[in-house]
C-alpha positions as CSV (number, residue, x, y, z in Angstrom):
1,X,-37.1,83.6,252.2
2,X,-37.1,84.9,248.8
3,X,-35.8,83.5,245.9
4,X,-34.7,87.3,244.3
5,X,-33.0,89.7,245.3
6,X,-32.7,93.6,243.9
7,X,-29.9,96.0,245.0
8,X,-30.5,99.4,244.3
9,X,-27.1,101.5,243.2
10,X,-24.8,98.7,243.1
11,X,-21.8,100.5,241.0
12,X,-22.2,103.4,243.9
13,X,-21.1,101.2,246.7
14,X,-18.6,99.2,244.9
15,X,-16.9,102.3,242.4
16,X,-13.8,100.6,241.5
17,X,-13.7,97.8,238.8
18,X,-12.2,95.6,240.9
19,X,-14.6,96.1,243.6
20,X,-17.5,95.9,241.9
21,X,-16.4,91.9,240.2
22,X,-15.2,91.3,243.3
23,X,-18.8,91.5,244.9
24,X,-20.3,90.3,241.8
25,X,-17.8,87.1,242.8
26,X,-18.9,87.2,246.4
27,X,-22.6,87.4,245.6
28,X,-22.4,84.3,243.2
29,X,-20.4,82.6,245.6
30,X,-23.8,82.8,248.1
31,X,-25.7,81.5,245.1
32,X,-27.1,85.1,244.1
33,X,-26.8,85.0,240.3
34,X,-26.9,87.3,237.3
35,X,-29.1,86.3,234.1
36,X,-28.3,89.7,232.5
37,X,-26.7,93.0,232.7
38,X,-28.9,95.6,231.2
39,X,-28.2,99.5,230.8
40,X,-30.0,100.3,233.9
41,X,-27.9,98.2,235.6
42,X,-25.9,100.2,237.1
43,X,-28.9,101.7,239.1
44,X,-30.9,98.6,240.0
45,X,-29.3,95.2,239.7
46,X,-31.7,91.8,240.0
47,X,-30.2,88.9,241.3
48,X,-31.8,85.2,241.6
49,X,-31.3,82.9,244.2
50,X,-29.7,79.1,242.8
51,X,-26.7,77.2,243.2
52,X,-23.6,78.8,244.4
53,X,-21.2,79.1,242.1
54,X,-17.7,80.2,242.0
55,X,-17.0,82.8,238.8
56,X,-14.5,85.3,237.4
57,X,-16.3,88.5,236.7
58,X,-14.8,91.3,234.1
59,X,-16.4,94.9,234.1
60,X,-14.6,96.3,230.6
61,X,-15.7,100.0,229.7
62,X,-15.5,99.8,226.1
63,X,-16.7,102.9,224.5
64,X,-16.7,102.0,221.0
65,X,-15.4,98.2,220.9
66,X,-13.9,96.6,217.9
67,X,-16.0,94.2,215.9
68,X,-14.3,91.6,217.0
69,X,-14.2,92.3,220.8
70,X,-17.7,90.1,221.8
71,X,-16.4,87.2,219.7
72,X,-12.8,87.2,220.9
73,X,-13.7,87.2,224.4
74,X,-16.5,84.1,223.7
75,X,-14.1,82.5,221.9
76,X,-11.9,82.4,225.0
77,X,-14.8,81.0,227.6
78,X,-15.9,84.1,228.6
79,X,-20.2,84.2,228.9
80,X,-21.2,88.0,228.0
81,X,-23.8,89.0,230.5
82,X,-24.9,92.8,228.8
83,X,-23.7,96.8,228.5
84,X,-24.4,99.0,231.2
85,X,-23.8,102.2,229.4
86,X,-20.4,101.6,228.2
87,X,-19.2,99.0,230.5
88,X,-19.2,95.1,229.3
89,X,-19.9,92.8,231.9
90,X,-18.5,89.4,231.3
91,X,-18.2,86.2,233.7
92,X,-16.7,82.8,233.3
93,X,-17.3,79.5,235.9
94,X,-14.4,77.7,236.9
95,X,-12.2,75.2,239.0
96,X,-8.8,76.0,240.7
97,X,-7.2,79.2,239.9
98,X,-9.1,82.6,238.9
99,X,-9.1,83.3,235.5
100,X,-7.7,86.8,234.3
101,X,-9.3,88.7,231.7
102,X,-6.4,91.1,231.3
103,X,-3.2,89.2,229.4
104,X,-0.9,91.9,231.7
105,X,-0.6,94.5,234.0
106,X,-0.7,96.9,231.2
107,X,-4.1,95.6,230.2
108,X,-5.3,96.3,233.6
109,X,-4.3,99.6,234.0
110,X,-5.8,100.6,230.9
111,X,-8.9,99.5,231.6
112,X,-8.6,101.4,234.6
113,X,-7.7,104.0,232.8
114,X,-10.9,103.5,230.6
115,X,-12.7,103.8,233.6
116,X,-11.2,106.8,235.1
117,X,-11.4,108.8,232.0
118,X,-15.1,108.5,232.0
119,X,-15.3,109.1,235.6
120,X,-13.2,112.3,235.0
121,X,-15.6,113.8,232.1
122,X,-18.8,113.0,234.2
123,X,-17.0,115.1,237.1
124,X,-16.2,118.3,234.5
125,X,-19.8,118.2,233.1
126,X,-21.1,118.6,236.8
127,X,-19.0,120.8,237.8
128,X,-19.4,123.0,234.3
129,X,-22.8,123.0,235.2
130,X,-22.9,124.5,239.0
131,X,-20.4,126.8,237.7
132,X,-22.6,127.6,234.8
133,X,-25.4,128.3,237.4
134,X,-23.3,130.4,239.5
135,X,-22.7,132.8,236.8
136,X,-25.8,132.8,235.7
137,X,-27.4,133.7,239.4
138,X,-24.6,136.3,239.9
139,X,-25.6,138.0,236.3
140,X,-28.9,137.2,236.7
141,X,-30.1,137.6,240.2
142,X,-32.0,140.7,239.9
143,X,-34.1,139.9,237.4
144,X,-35.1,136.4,238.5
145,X,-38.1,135.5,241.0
146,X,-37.3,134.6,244.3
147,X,-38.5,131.3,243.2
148,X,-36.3,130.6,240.2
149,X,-33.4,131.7,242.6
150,X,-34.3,129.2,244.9
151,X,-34.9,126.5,242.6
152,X,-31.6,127.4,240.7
153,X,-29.7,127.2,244.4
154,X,-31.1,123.6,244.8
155,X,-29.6,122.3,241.0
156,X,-26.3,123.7,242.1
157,X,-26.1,122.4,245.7
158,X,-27.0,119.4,243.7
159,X,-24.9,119.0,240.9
160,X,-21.8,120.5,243.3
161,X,-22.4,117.2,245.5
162,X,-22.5,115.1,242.6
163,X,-19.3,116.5,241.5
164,X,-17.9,116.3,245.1
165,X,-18.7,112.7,245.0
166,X,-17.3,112.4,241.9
167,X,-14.2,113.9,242.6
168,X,-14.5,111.2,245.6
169,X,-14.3,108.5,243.1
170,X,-11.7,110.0,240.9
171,X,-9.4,109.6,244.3
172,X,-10.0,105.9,244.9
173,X,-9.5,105.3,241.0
174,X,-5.8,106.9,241.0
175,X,-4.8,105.6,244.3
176,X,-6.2,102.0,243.0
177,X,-5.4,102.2,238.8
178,X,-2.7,99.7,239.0
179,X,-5.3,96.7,240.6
């Protein structure tokens, strides 16, 4: 058996915050651990095989964070595992009862919120984008090669599934912002 262990799209199977530390949780507890979170992350995640362990994971999309936010949270126990894009992903071992990253409900939804937000813009770019291609193939069509028409039908059938799985996601956030 194999000491690693690579998942590929980790943050597409598990889209909500809460889902995705709670796997992270899961896997540790199994013994598959993180060293480091990295921006391509998100795409392909490496794990290696050691000791289980039992950890309190935070994903925190912080845009811009205050100069102070890496400090304060290592100042409170928390071990800062890397940025993948603009989410912080933080973990801390313990005993007993799980940690909370969040000091209250408020916290939490905000950081859902966070998370949403970007979700949301990600969603309007797509969809900007078939609808952009539309036009352009409906203004356009005559004096474009069969070819260009064709290939400009496959980016929009593309992006307009990325946006419908998108939209997916924006569901599960809203019904799930206050966990």
């Amino acid at each position: 058996m194999s000491n690693q262990k690579t998942i590929l799209f980790p943050l597409f199977k598990h889209i909500l915050p809460s889902d995705f530390e709670s796997w992270l949780e899961q896997m540790a507890a199994e013994g598959w651990q993180i060293d480091r979170i990295g921006q391509w992350s998100s795409i392909i995640l490496h794990f290696r095989q050691g000791e289980p362990k039992k950890y309190r994971f935070v994903y925190d999309p912080q845009l811009s964070p205050r100069k102070d936010y890496i400090p304060t949270y290592e100042e409170f126990g928390w071990e800062y595992l890397g940025r993948m894009a603009s989410a912080h992903i933080w973990r801390m071992e313990y005993e007993g009862e799980r940690p909370q990253a969040f000091s209250d409900q408020v916290d939490l939804v905000e950081r859902n919120q966070r998370n949403l937000t970007a979700v949301s813009i990600s969603f309007f770019i797509f969809l900007a984008a078939v609808l952009a291609i539309g036009m352009g193939l409906s203004l356009a069509a005559d004096s474009l090669s069969a070819g260009d028409r064709v290939q400009l039908i496959i980016a929009a059938v593309f992006f307009g599934l990325i946006s419908l799985a998108l939209a997916y996601v924006m569901l599960q956030m809203r019904k799930r912002i206050q966990k």
